[in-house]
C-alpha positions in Angstrom: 14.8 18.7 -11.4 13.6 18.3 -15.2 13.0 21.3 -16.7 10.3 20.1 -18.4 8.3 19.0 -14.8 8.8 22.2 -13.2 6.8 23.8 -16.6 4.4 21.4 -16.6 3.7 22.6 -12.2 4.2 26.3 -13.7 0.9 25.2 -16.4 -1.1 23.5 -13.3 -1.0 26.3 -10.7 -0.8 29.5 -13.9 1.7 31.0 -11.4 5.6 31.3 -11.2 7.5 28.6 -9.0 10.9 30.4 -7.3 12.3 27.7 -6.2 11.7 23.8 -5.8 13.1 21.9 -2.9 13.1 17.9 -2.0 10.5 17.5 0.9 10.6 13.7 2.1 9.7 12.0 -1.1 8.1 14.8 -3.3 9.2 18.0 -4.2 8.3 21.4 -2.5 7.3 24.2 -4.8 7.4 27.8 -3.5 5.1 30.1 -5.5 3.3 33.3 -4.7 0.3 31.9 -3.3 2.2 29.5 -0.4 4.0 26.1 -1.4 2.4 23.1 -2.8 4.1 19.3 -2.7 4.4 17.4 -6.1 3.0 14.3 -6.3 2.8 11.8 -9.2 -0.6 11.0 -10.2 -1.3 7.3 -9.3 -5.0 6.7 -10.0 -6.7 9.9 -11.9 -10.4 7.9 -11.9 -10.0 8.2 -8.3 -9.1 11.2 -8.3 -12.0 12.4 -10.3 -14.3 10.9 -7.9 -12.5 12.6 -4.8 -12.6 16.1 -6.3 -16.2 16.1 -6.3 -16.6 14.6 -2.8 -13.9 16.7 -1.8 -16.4 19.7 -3.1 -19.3 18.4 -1.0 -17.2 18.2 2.2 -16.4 21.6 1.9 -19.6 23.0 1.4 -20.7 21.1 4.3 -18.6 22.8 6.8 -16.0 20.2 6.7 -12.4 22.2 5.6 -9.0 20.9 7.3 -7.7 19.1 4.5 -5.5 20.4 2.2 -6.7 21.8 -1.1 -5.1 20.5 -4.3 -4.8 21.4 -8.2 -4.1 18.6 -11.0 -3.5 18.2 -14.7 -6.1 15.5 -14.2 -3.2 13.2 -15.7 0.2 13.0 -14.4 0.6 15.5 -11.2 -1.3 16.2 -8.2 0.2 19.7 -6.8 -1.1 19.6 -2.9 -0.9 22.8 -0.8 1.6 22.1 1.8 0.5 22.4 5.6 3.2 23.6 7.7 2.5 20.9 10.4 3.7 17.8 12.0 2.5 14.0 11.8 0.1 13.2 15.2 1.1 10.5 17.2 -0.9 7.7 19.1 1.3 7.9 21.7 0.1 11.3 22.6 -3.3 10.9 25.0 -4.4 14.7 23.6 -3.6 14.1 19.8 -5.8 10.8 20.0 -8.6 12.6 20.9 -8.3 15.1 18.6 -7.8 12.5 15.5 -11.2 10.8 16.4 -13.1 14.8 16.7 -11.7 15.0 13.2 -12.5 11.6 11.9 -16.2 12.3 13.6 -16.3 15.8 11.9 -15.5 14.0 8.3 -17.9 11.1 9.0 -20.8 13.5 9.8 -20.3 15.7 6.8 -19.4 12.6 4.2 -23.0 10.8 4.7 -25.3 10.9 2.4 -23.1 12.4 -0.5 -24.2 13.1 -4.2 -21.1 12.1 -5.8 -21.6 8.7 -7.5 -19.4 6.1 -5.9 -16.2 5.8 -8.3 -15.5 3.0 -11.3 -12.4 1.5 -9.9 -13.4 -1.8 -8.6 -14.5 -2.0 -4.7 -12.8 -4.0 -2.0 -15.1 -3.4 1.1 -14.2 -3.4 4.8 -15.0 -7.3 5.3 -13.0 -8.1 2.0 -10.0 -6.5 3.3 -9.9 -8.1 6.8 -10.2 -11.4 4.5 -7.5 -10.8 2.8 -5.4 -9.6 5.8 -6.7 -12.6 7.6 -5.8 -15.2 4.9 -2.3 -13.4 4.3 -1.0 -14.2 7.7 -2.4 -17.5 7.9 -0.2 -18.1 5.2 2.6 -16.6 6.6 2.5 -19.0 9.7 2.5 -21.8 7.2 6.2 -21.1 6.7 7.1 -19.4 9.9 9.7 -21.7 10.4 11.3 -20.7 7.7 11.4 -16.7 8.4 14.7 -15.4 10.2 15.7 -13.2 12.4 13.9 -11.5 15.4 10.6 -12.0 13.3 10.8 -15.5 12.9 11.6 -15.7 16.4 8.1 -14.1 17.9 6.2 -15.4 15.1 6.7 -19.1 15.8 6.2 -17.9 19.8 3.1 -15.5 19.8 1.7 -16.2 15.8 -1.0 -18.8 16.6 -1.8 -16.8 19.5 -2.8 -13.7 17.1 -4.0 -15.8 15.0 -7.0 -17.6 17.6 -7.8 -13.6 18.5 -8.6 -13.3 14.4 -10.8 -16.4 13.8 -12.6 -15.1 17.3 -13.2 -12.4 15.9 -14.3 -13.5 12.4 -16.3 -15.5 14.0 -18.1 -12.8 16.3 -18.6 -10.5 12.5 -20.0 -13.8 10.9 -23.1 -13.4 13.6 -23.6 -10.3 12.8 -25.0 -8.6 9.7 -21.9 -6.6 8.5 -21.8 -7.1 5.1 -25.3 -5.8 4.9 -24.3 -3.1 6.8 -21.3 -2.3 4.2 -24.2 -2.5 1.4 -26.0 0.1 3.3 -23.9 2.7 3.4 -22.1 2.2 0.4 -25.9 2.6 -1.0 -26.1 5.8 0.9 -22.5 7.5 0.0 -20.9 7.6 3.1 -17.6 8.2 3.3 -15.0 6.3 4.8 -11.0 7.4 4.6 -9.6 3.9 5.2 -6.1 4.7 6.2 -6.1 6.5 9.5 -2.5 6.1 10.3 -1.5 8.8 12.7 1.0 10.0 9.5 -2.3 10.9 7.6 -3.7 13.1 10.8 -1.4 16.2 11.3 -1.7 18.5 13.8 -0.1 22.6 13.1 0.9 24.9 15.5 -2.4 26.3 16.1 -3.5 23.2 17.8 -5.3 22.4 14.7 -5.5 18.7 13.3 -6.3 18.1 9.2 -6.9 14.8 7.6 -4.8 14.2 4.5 -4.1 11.0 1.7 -7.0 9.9 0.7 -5.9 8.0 -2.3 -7.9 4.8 0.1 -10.9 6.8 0.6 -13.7 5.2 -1.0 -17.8 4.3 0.1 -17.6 2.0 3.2 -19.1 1.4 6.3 -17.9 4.2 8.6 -17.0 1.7 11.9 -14.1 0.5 9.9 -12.1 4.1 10.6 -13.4 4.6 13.9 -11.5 0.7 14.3 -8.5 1.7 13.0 -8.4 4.9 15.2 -8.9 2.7 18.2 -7.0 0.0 17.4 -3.8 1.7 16.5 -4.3 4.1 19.6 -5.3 1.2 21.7 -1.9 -0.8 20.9 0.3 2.3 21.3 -1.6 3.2 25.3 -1.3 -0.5 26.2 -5.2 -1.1 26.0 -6.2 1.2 28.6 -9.5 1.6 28.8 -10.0 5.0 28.9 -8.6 5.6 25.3 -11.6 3.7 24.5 -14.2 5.7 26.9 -12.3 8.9 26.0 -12.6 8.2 21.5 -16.0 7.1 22.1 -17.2 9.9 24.1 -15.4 12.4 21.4 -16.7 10.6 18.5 -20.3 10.4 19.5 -20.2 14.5 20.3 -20.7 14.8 16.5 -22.0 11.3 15.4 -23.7 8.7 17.3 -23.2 4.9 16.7 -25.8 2.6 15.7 -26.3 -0.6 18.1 -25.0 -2.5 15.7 -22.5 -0.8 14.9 -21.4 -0.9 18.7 -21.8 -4.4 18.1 -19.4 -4.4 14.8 -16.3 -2.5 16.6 -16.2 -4.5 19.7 -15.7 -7.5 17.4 -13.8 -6.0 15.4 -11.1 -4.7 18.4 -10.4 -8.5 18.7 -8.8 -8.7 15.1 -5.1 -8.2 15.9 -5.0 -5.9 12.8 -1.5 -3.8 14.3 0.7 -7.2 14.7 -1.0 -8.4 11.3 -0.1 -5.7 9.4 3.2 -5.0 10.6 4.3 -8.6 10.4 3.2 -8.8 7.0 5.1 -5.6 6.0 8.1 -6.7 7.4 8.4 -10.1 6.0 7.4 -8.6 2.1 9.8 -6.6 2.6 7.0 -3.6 2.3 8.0 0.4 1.3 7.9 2.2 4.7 8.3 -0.4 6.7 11.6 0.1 8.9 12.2 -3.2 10.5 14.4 -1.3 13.6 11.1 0.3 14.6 8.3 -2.2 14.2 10.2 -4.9 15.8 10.0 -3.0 18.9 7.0 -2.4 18.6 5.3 -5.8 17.4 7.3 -6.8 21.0 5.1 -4.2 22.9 1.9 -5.6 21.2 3.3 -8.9 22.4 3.9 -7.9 26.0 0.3 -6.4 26.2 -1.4 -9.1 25.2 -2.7 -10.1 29.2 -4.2 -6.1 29.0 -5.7 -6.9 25.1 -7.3 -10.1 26.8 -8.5 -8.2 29.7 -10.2 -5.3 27.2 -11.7 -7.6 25.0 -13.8 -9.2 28.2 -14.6 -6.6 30.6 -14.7 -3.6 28.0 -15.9 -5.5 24.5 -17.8 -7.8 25.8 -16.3 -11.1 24.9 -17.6 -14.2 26.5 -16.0 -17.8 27.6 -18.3 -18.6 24.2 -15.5 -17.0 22.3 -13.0 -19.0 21.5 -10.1 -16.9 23.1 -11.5 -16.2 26.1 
């Protein structure tokens, strides 16, 4: 490890690192007070913005995250939680993701921290964007290999019907307003609720971490992602959906519309999307000998996603995948 890195850690936290240790991707310090993990610093505007919401979450009541110190530049020193990454495929551990996400949402409305500088890309933008991307990866699905290729060219139009459904459903309704809304009223919304970014320690306890995506968006666009990553790991039961609801709306209940808003949205097939896309850029962290399998699940549940989306989202024969 650079000499001059570990000084530079020693300067942030004014205390004396024993030792330093390769955890994952970052490096583990062990000081005095407890360990912290070194990251570099990727967007410090952001990060300027965070601190102060971060603050204003705290004072609220709202705590299980981990705290952090920074040179504001070039290191973000995290305190290291000695717990493991929740999984979807745990019936428990999705329930207690979506009592934290409703604890967060509930204490991250109506902040004071100005929104930050860095250019926005809202909720709608960004299922544009994933929208248009596979579109044009069917364009040359012909020409992608392997086992990819293979359930692309079989099941890609197929996803792709559920997405203009479903953009179709959101174009009736007044989301981007919506988005405007609270945006105007500083709510916060993490934006990456992978189940890697929910851990959950030995005391039972779950904390929200990485929120490098957080940012002033309508809050129905984490409570989708919850659902719709759970939803795709239990095979569409419905009583994931019953069960997230019911725990959400313990701390925050939705608005009809946006009632309205998920139940579109659960038609955008955002987990095969996503995946697919990953995969064929050839994306960081995305291990092709695991999300095959599991872009084959999606695919075999697609009878149960069909069923969901008309007796449990309310999709009618006016939709164009039904």
């Amino acid at each position: 490890m650079d000499g001059a890195e570990i000084l530079r850690w020693k300067q942030i936290l004014g205390e004396t690192i024993y030792t330093v240790h390769r955890n994952r991707r970052y490096p583990l310090l062990e000081t005095p007070s407890g360990k912290w993990v070194a990251k570099p610093l990727r967007n410090p505007s952001h990060l300027r913005w965070w601190y102060g919401v971060d603050r204003e979450l705290r004072q609220r009541g709202f705590d299980p995250m981990p705290s952090f110190r920074t040179d504001g530049r070039d290191w973000l020193l995290t305190a290291w939680v000695n717990a493991r990454p929740a999984t979807y495929r745990n019936r428990e551990e999705i329930r207690m993701a979506a009592d934290l996400l409703a604890r967060f949402h509930r204490a991250g409305r109506h902040l004071f921290t100005p929104p930050p500088s860095l250019r926005y890309v809202s909720l709608w933008e960004r299922i544009d964007s994933r929208y248009r991307s596979f579109s044009l990866l069917m364009k040359k699905a012909d020409r992608v290999g392997g086992e990819l290729g293979l359930l692309l060219r079989a099941y890609g139009e197929h996803f792709l019907k559920f997405a203009t459904g479903a953009r179709q459903r959101l174009s009736r309704l007044p989301l981007k307003p919506l988005i405007g809304w609270e945006r105007s009223l500083h709510c916060i919304s993490h934006r990456d609720l992978a189940s890697h970014n929910i851990l959950i320690d030995g005391n039972q306890t779950a904390w929200l971490i990485d929120f490098e995506t957080a940012d002033y968006d309508a809050q129905v666009g984490d409570l989708w992602q919850l659902l719709s990553r759970s939803l795709a790991e239990q095979a569409w039961d419905p009583e994931i959906f019953i069960d997230v609801l019911n725990t959400y709306e313990t701390y925050r209940v939705l608005s009809p519309l946006e009632r309205e808003v998920l139940t579109a949205l659960l038609g955008f097939p955002n987990e095969f999307f996503r995946e697919a896309l990953g995969i064929a850029w050839n994306k960081t962290g995305f291990d092709r000998e695991k999300i095959i399998p599991y872009l084959q699940k999606i695919v075999d549940t697609l009878p149960r996603f069909l069923y969901f989306l008309r007796y449990w989202a309310g999709w009618t024969m006016k939709d164009p995948v039904i």
